[in-house]
C-alpha positions in Angstrom: -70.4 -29.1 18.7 -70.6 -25.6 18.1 -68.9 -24.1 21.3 -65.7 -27.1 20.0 -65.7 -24.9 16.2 -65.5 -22.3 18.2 -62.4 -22.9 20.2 -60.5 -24.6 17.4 -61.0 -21.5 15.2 -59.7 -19.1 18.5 -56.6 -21.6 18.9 -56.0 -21.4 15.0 -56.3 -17.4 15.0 -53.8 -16.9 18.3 -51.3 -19.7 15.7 -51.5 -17.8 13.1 -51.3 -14.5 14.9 -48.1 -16.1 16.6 -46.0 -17.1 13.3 -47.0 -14.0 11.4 -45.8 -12.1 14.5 -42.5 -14.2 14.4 -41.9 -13.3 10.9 -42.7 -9.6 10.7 -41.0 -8.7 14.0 -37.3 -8.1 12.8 -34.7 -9.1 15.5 -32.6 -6.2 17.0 -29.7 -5.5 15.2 -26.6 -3.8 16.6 -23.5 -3.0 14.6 -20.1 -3.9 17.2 -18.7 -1.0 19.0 -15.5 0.4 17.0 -12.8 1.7 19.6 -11.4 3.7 17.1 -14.8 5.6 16.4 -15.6 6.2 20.0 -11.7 7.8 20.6 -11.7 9.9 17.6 -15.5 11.2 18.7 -13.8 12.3 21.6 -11.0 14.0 20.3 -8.3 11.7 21.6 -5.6 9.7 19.7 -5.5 7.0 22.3 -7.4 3.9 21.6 -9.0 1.2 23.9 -6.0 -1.4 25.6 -7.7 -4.2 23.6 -6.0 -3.3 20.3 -3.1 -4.1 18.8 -1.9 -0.1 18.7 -1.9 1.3 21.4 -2.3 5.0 19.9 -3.6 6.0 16.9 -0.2 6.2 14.6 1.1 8.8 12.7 4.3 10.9 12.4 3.9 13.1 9.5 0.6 15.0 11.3 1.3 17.8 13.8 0.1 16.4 16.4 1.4 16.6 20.4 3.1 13.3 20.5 3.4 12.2 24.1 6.8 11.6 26.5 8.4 8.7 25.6 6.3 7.2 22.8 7.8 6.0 19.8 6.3 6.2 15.6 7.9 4.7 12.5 7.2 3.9 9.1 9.1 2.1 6.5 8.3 2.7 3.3 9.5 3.5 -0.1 9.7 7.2 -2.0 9.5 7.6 -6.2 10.9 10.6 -8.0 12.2 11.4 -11.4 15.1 13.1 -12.9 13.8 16.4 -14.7 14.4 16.7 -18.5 16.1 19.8 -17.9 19.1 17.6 -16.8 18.9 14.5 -18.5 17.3 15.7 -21.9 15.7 12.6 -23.6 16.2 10.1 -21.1 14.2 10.3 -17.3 15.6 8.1 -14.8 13.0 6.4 -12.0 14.8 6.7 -9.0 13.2 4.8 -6.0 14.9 4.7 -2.5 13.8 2.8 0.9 12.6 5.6 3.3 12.5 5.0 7.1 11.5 7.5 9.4 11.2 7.8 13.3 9.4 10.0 15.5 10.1 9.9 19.3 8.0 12.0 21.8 10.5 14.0 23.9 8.4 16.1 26.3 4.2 16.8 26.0 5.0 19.1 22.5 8.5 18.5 21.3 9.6 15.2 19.6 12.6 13.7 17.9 12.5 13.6 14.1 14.7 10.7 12.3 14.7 9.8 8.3 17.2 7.4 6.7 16.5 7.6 2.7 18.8 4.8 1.5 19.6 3.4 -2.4 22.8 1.8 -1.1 25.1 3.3 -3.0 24.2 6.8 -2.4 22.0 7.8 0.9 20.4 10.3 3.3 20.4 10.3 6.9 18.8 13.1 8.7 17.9 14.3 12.8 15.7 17.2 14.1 13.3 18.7 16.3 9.5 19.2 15.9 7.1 21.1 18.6 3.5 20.8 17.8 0.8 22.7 19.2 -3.5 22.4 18.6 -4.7 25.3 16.8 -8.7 25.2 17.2 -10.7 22.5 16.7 -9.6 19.5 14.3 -6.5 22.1 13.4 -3.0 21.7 14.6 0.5 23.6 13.7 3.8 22.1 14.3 7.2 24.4 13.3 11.0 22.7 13.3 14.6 21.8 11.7 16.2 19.0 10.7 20.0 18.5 9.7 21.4 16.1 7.3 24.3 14.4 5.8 23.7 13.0 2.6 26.5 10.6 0.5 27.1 8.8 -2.7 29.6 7.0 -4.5 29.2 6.1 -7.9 30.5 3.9 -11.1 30.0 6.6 -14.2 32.1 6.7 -17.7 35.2 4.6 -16.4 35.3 7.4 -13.2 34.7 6.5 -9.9 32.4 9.4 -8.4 32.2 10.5 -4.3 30.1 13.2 -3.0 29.0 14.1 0.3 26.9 17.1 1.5 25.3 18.6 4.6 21.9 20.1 4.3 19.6 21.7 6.7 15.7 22.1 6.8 13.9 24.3 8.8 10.2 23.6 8.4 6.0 24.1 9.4 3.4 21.6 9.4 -0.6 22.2 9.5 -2.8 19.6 9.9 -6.0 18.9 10.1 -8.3 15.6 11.5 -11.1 14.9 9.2 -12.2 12.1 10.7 -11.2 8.5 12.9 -9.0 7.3 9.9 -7.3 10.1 8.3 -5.1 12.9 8.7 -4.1 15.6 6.3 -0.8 17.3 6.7 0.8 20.0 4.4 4.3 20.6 5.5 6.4 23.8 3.8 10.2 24.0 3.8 13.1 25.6 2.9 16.3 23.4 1.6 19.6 25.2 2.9 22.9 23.5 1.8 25.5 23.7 4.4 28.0 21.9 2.9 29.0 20.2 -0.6 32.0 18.0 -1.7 32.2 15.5 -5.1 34.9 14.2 -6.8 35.1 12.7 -10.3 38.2 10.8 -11.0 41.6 13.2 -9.8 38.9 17.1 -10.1 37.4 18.2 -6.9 34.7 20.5 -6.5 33.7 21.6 -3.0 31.7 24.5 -1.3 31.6 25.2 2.5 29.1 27.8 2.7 25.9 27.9 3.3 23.6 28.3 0.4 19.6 28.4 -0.2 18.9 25.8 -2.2 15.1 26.5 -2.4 11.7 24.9 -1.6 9.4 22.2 -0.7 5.7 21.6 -0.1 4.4 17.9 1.2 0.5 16.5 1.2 0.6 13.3 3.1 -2.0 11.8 4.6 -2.1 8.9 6.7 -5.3 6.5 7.6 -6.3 2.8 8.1 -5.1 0.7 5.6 -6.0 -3.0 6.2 -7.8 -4.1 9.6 -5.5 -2.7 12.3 -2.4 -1.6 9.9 -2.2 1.8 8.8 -0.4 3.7 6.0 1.3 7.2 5.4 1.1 8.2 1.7 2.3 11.6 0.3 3.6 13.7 -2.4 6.1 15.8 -2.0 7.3 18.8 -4.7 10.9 20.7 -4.5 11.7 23.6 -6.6 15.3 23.3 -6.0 18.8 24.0 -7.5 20.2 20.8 -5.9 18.6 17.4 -5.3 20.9 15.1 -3.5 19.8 11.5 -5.6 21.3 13.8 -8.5 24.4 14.9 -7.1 26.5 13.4 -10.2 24.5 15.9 -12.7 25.6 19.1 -11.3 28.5 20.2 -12.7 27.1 22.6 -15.2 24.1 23.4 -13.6 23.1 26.1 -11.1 19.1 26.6 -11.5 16.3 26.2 -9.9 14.2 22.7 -11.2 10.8 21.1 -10.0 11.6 17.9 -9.1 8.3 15.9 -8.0 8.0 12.8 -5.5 5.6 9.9 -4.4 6.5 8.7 -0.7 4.4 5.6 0.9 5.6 3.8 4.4 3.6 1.6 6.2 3.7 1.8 10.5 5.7 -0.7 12.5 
């Protein structure tokens, strides 16, 4: 009887030993693999065939883009008219932005931007070449050209301007980590050529002016699972701003004019 207490209180201690074990021993716990982590930890903007991009996007950031490979966003772009102009009243402008970037050789890509309100646009083309700097750092330096043209319904007048404008620019940017990209882009705003007309009075210029100048922050990261956004602000210190070509008559001075841009990848 004894040796049977025995061996029922061994059998109930390995039991006992057996659940406890169960519930104290946590079960391994791995987090999934992220394809975009193990890309960017490499340094390299392509990610694993089993996503839906197949590079990480972008076409604000300096970045070599590779032969042949295509980037766009479509987007929309927010400024104001400065009270310098319109006094009391500040008109919101917004305007669909669209803009392309097309790899051409290992460093040097196509640049397109279509800025459209409908009645007045902005449709420009240029060249970019991008180089790595050190580390996380890269440089890009390039020019675009543009037409810009409006026609417009003000005080009984029907209003028609067109223009040419050219851009020469420099982009730094730097990769902070596998979601987002910093750019700040410097340019200068040249105006190549400038034609309006308000009812029968034509004014027109056929040299090329400086304008002035621009700086744009952008940066660009994941947005929502596998879609990914570009947004930016962008500030001009210019004599001429082409959404407010109808204001310009009487003035010839440099204003701030401040702008919101935000495009989402196709």
């Amino acid at each position: 009887m004894v040796r049977l207490c025995s061996f029922l209180l061994v059998l109930t201690g390995l039991s006992v030993h057996s659940v406890t074990g169960q519930v104290r021993t946590p079960r391994p716990h791995r987090n999934p693999d992220n394809p975009y982590r193990r890309t960017y930890q490499k340094g390299q903007f392509i990610a694993p065939v089993d996503t839906t991009s197949p590079k990480v996007p972008f076409v604000h950031f300096p970045f070599p883009l590779p032969k042949g490979t295509n980037r766009a966003t479509l987007g929309v772009t927010f400024t104001t008219s400065p009270r310098d102009i319109t006094e009391e009243i500040q008109l919101n402008v917004p305007a669909g932005d669209l803009i392309v970037l097309h790899g051409l050789t290992d460093n040097l890509a196509l640049t397109g931007r279509f800025t459209f309100q409908f009645l007045q646009n902005n449709a420009s083309v240029g060249l970019r070449y991008s180089v790595p700097v050190k580390g996380r750092f890269y440089a890009s330096a390039g020019a675009d050209v543009g037409a810009w043209f409006g026609s417009l319904q003000l005080a009984q007048f029907d209003n028609r301007g067109f223009g040419a404008q050219g851009i020469p620019n420099v982009a730094v940017g730097f990769r902070s980590s596998r979601d987002l990209l910093v750019t700040l882009r410097g340019e200068v705003d040249l105006g190549l050529y400038y034609r309006s007309r308000v009812g029968q009075t034509v004014s027109e210029r056929g040299q090329a002016v400086l304008n002035g100048y621009g700086g744009t922050v952008t940066l660009e990261q994941a947005f929502f699972g596998r879609r990914h956004i570009a947004v930016g602000f962008r500030a001009l210190y210019t004599n001429f701003n082409w959404q407010f070509w109808t204001l310009y008559d009487t003035f010839d001075r440099n204003i701030f004019y401040p702008e919101v841009m935000v495009g989402f990848f196709l």
